[in-house]
Structures are given as C-alpha cells and as structure tokens.
RODREN-321453 format. One line per field, with one value per atom (N, C-alpha, C): residue in three letters; x, z, y. Coordinates in Angstrom, 1 decimal, decimal comma. Atoms other than C-alpha are relative to their C-alpha. Layout:
RODREN-321453
type = ala ...
u = X ...
w = Z ...
v = Y ...
end
This chain:
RODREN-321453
type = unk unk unk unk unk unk unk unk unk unk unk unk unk unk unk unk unk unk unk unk unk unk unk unk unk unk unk unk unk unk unk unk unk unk unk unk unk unk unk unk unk unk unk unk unk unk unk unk unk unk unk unk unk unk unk unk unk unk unk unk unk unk unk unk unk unk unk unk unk unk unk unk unk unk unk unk unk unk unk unk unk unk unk unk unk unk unk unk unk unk unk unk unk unk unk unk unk unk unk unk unk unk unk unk unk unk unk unk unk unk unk unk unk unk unk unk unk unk unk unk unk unk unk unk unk unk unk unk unk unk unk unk unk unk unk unk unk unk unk unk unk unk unk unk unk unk unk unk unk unk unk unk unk unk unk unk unk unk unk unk unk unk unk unk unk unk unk unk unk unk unk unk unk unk unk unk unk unk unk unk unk unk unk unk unk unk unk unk unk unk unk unk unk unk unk unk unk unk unk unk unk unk unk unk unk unk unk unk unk unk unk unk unk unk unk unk unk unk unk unk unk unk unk unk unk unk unk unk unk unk unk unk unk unk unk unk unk unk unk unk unk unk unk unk unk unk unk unk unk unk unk unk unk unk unk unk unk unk unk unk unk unk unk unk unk unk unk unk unk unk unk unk unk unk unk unk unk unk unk unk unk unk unk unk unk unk unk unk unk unk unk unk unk unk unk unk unk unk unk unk unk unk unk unk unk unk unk unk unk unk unk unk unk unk unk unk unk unk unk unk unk unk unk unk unk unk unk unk unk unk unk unk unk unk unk unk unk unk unk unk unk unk unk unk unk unk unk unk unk unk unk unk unk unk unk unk unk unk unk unk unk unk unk unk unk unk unk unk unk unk unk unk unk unk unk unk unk unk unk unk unk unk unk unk unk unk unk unk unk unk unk unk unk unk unk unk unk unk unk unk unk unk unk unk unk unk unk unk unk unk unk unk unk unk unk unk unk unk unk unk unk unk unk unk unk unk unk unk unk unk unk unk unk unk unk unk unk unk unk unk unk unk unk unk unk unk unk unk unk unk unk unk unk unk unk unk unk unk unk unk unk unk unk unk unk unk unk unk unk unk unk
u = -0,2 -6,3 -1,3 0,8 -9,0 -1,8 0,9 -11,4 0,2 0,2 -9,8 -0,8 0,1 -10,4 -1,4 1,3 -14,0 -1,2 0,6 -15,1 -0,5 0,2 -16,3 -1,5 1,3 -19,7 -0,1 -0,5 -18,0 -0,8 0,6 -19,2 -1,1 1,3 -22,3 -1,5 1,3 -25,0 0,0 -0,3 -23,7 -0,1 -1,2 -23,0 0,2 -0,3 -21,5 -0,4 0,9 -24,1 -0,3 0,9 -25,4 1,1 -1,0 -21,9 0,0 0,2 -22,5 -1,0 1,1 -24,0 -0,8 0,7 -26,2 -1,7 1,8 -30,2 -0,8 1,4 -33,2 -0,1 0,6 -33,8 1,0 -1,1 -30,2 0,2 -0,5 -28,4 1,4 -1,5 -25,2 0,2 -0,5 -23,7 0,2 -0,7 -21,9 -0,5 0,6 -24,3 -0,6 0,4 -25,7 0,3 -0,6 -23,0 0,4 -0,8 -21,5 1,2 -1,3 -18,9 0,6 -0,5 -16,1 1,1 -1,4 -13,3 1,0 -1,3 -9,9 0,4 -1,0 -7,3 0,9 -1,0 -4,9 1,1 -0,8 -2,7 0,1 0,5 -4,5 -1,1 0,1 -6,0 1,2 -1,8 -2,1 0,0 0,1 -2,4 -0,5 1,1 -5,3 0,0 -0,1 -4,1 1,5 -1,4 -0,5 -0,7 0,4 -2,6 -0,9 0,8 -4,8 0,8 -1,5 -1,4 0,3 -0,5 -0,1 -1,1 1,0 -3,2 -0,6 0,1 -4,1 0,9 -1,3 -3,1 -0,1 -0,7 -1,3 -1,2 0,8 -3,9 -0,8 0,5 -6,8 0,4 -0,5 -5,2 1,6 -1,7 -1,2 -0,1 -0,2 0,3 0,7 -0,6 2,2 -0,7 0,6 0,6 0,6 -1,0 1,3 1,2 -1,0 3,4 0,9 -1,0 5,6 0,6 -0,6 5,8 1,2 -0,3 7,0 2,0 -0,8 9,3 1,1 -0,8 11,0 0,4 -0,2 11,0 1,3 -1,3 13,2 1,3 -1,3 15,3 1,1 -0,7 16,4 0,7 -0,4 17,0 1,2 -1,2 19,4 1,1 -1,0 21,5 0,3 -0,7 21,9 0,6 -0,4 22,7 -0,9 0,6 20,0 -0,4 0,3 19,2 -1,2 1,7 15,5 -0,2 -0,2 15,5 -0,7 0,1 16,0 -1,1 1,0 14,0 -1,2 1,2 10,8 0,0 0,8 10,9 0,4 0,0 11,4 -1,6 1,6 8,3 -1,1 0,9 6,6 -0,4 0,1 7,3 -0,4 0,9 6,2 -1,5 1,3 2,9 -0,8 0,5 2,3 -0,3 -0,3 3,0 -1,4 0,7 0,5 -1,4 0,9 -2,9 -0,9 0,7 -5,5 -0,2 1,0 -6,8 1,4 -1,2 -3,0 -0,1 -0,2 -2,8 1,2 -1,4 1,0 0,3 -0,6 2,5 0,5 -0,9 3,9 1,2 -1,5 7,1 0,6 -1,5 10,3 -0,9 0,6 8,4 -1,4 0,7 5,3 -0,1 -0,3 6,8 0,5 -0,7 9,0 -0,6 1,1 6,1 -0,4 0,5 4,3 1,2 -0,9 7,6 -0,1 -0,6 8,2 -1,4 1,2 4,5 0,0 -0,2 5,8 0,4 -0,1 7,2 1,7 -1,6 10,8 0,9 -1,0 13,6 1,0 -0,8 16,1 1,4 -1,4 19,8 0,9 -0,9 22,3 1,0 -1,5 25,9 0,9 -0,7 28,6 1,2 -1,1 31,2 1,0 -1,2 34,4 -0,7 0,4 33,8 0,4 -0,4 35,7 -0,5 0,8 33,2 1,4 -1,0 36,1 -0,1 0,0 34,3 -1,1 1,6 30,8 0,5 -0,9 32,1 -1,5 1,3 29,3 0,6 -0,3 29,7 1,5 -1,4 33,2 0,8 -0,8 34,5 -0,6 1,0 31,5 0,6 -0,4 33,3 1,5 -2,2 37,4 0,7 -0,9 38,0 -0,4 -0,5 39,1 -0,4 -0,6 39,8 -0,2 0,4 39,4 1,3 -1,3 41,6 0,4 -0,5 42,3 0,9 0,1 42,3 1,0 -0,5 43,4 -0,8 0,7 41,0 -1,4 0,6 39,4 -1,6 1,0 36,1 -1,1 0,4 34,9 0,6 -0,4 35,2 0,4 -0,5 37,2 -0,6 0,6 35,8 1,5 -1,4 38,1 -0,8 0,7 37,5 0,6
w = 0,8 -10,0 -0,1 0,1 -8,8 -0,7 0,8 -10,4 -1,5 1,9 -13,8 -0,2 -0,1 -13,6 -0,2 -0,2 -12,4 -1,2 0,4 -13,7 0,7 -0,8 -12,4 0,8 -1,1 -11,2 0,9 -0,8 -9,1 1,2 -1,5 -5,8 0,3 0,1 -6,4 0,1 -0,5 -4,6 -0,3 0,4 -5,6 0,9 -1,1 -2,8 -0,6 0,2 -3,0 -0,8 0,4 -3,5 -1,4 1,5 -6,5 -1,5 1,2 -8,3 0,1 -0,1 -7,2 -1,4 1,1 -9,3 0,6 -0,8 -6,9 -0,4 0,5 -7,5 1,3 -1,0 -5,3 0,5 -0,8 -2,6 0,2 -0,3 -2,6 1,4 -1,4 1,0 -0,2 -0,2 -0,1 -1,5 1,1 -3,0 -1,4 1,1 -5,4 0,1 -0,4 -4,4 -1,5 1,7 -8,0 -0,7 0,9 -10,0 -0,5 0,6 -12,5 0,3 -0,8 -11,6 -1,6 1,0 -14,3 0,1 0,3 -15,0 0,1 0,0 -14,0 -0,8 1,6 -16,9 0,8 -0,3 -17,4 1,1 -1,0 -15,0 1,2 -1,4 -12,0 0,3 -0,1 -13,0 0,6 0,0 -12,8 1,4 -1,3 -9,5 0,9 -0,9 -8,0 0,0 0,1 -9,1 0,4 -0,2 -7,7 1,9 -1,5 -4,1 0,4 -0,2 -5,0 0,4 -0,1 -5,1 1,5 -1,1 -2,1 1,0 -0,4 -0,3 -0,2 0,7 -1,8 0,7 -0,8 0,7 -1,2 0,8 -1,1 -0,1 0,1 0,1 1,4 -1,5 3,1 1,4 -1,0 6,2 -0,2 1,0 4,2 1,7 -0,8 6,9 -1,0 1,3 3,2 -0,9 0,2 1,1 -1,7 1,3 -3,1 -0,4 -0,3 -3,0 0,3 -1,3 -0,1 -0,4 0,3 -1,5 -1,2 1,1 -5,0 0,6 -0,2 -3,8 0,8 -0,4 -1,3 -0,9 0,7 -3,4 -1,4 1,0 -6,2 0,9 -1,1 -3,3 0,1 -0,1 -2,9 -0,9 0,9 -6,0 -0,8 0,5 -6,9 1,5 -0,9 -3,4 -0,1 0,2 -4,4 -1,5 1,5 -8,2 -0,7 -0,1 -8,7 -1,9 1,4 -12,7 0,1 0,0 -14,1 -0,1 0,5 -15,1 1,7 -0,9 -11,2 1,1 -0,5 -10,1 -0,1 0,7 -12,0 1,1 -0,5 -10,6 1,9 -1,4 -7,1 0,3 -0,1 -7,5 -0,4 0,0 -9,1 1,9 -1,4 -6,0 1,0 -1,6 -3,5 -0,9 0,8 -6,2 1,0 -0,4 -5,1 1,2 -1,1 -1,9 1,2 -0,5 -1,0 0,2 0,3 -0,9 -1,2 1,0 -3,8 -0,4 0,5 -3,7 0,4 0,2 -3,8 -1,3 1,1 -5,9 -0,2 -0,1 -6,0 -2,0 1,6 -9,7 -0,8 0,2 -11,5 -0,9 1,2 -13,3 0,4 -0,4 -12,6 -1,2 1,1 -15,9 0,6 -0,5 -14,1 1,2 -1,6 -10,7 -0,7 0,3 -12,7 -0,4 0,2 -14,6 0,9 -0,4 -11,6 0,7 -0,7 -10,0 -1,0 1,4 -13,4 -0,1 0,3 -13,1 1,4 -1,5 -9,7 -1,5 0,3 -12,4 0,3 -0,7 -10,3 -1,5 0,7 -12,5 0,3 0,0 -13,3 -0,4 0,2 -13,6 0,0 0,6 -14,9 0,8 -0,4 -12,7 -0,1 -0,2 -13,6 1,4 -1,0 -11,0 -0,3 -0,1 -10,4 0,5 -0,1 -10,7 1,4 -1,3 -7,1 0,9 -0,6 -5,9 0,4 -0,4 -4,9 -0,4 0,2 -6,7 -0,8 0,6 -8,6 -0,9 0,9 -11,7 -0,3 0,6 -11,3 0,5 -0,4 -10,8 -0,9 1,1 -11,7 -0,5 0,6 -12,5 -1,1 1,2 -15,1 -1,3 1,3 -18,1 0,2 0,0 -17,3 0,1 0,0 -16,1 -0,8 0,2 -17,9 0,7 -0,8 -14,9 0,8 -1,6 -11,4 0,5 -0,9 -9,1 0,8 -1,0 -6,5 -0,4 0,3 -8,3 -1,2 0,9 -11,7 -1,1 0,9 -13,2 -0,9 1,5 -16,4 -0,2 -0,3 -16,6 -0,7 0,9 -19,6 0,0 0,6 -21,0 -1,2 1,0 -23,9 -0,9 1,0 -27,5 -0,7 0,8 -28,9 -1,4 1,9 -32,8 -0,5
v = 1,1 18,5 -0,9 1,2 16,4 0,8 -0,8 19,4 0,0 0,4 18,8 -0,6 1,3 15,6 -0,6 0,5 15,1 1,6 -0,6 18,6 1,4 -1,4 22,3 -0,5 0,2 21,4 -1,5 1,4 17,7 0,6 -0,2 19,7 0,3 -1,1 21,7 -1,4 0,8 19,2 -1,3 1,9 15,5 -0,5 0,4 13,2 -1,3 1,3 10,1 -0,9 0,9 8,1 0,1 -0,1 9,4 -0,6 0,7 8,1 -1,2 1,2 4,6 -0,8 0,7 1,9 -0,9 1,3 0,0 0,5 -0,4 0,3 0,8 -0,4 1,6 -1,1 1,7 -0,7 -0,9 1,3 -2,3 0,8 -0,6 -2,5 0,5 0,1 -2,7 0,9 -0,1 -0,1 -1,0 0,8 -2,9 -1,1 1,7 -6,1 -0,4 0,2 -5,5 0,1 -0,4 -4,7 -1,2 1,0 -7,4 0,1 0,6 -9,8 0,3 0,0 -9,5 -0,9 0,8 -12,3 0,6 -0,5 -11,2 -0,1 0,4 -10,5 -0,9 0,6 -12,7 -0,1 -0,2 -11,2 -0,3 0,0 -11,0 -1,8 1,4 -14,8 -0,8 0,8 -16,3 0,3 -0,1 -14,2 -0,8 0,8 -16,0 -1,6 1,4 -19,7 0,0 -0,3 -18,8 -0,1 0,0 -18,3 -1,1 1,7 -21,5 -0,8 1,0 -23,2 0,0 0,2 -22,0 -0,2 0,6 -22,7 -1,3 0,6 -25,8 -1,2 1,0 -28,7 -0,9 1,3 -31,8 -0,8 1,1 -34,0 0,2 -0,5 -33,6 -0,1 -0,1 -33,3 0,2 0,2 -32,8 1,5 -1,7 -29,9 0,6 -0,8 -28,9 0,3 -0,4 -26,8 -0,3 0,0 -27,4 0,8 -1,2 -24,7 -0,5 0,3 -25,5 -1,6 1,3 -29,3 0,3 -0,2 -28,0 0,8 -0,7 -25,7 -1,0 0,7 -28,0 -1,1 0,8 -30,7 0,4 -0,8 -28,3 0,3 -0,2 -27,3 -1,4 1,4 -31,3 0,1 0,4 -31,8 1,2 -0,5 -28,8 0,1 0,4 -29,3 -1,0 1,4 -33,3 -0,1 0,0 -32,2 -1,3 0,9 -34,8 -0,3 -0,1 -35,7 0,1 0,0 -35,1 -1,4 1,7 -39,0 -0,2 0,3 -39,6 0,6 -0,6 -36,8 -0,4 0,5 -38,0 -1,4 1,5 -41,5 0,3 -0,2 -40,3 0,9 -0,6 -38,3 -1,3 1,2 -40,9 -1,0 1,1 -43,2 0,7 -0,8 -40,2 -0,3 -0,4 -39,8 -1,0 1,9 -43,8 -0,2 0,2 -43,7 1,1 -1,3 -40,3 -0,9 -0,1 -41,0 0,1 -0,7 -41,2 1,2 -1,6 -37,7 1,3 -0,9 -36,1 1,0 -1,1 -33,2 0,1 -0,3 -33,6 -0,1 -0,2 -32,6 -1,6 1,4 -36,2 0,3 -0,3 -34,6 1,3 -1,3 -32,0 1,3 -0,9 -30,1 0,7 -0,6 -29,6 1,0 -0,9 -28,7 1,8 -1,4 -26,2 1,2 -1,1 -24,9 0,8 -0,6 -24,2 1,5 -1,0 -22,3 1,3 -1,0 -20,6 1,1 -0,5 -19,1 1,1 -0,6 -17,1 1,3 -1,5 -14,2 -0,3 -0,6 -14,2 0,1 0,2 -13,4 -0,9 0,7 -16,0 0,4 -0,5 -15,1 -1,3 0,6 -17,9 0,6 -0,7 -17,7 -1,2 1,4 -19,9 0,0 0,4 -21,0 -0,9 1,2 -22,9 -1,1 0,8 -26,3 -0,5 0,5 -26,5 0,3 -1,2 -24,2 1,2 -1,0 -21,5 1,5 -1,2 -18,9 0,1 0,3 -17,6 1,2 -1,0 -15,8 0,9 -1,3 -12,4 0,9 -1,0 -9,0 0,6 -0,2 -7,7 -1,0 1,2 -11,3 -0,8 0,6 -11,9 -0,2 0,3 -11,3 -0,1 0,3 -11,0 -1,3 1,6 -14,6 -0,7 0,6 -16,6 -2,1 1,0 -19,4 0,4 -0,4 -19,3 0,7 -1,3 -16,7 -0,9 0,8 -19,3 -2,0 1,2 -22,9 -0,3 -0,2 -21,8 -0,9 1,3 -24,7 1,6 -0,7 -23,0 -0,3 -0,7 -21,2 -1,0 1,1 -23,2 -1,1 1,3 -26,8 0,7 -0,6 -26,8 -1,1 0,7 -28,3 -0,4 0,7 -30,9 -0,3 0,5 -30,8 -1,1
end
C-alpha cells in the first residue's frame, strides 16, 4: 500500500532526509518551513485552551473556564432568571479587580460554553420533578406516571 502510494522507486537510495523541507546548514528539519494559521477549526480549538488557561485575574486560582462554567452551574440549580443573573455578575465584575477578564453577561458566558461543540439535548420533566420524560416515555406521555400532573401547559383561547 504504502508503495502505491509513494511510488515504485520510494526505496531505491532516498533517505529521509532528502523528503524534508529544511535547507543546507539548518539544525533542525522544519526550523525553516512556514508557519501557517490554523483553520477555523483548530483556531476555536486553541482559544477554547486559552480559556481554560486564562486565569480570571493575576493570581485568580480559577481559570475563565472553570469560572464560567461554575458560575452556569449556580444559576441552573437556583432556577435563577437572566435579568438576575446579569446583575449578579455585574456586582462580581465590580467587586474583582481591574484587570479581570471575567465575561459581563449570561450571553457571553453562554457563548463561550456554546463554543465547547457538546451537543445539547432538550428533556422535559414533571413539574414535581417525579420524572424526565426521555427514552421510551419521550413521546407516549401524555402526564406523569406517578403524579398524574400533565406533561404540557394547556392554551386557553
């Protein structure tokens, strides 16, 4: 395969070297080759590891990342509104240091989450919590199995 590939005469007196692109007189192979801008893909990559790298503020032991992240965490275990969110961030913003790198808005934080790639999946539940309507109960209920309190709100015309 690798004789398709490269060709019938790949073995016959080459070595290595001679496929390289470095000059006469370099030490190093690739010390002379052109740098090239990452695509898009692998940029989003490298500012995804700036992030998580990337303390809050000089001496922060939380990393932007790690702030963002917990900081989302709060706010969907307190059912928290964006309204309230925002001006709680605000008042951390205020509170940090001048030279805080910390996001000023739930849209920014989310951006940066939203720039991870993960897939997001939508699951509704009983409003009693008693149940998370996925899997085989995605589409059949109706209403909860345990509660009986109904899956949807209903529209009064």
């Amino acid at each position: 395969m690798i004789l398709d590939a490269a060709g019938p005469n790949f073995s016959q007196g080459l070595s290595w070297q001679s496929y390289s692109n470095s000059e006469p007189g370099s030490s190093h192979p690739f010390q002379n080759s052109v740098e090239e801008d990452p695509n898009p893909v692998s940029k989003k990559f490298y500012d995804l590891l700036d992030a998580a790298d990337t303390k809050l503020y000089p001496g922060s032991s939380l990393s932007q990342l790690a702030f963002v992240s917990r900081m989302l965490n709060i706010k969907i275990e307190n059912n928290m509104s964006q309204r309230g969110y925002n001006q709680i961030i605000k008042l951390l913003k205020e509170s940090l240091p001048e030279d805080n790198i910390m996001h000023d808005s739930y849209y920014q934080m989310k951006k940066l989450v939203r720039s991870l790639g993960l897939p997001v999946e939508k699951i509704n539940y009983c409003e009693s919590g008693c149940i998370l309507y996925w899997g085989d109960d995605d589409e059949l209920l109706a209403s909860c199995k345990f509660c009986s309190k109904p899956r949807y709100k209903r529209c009064i015309v």
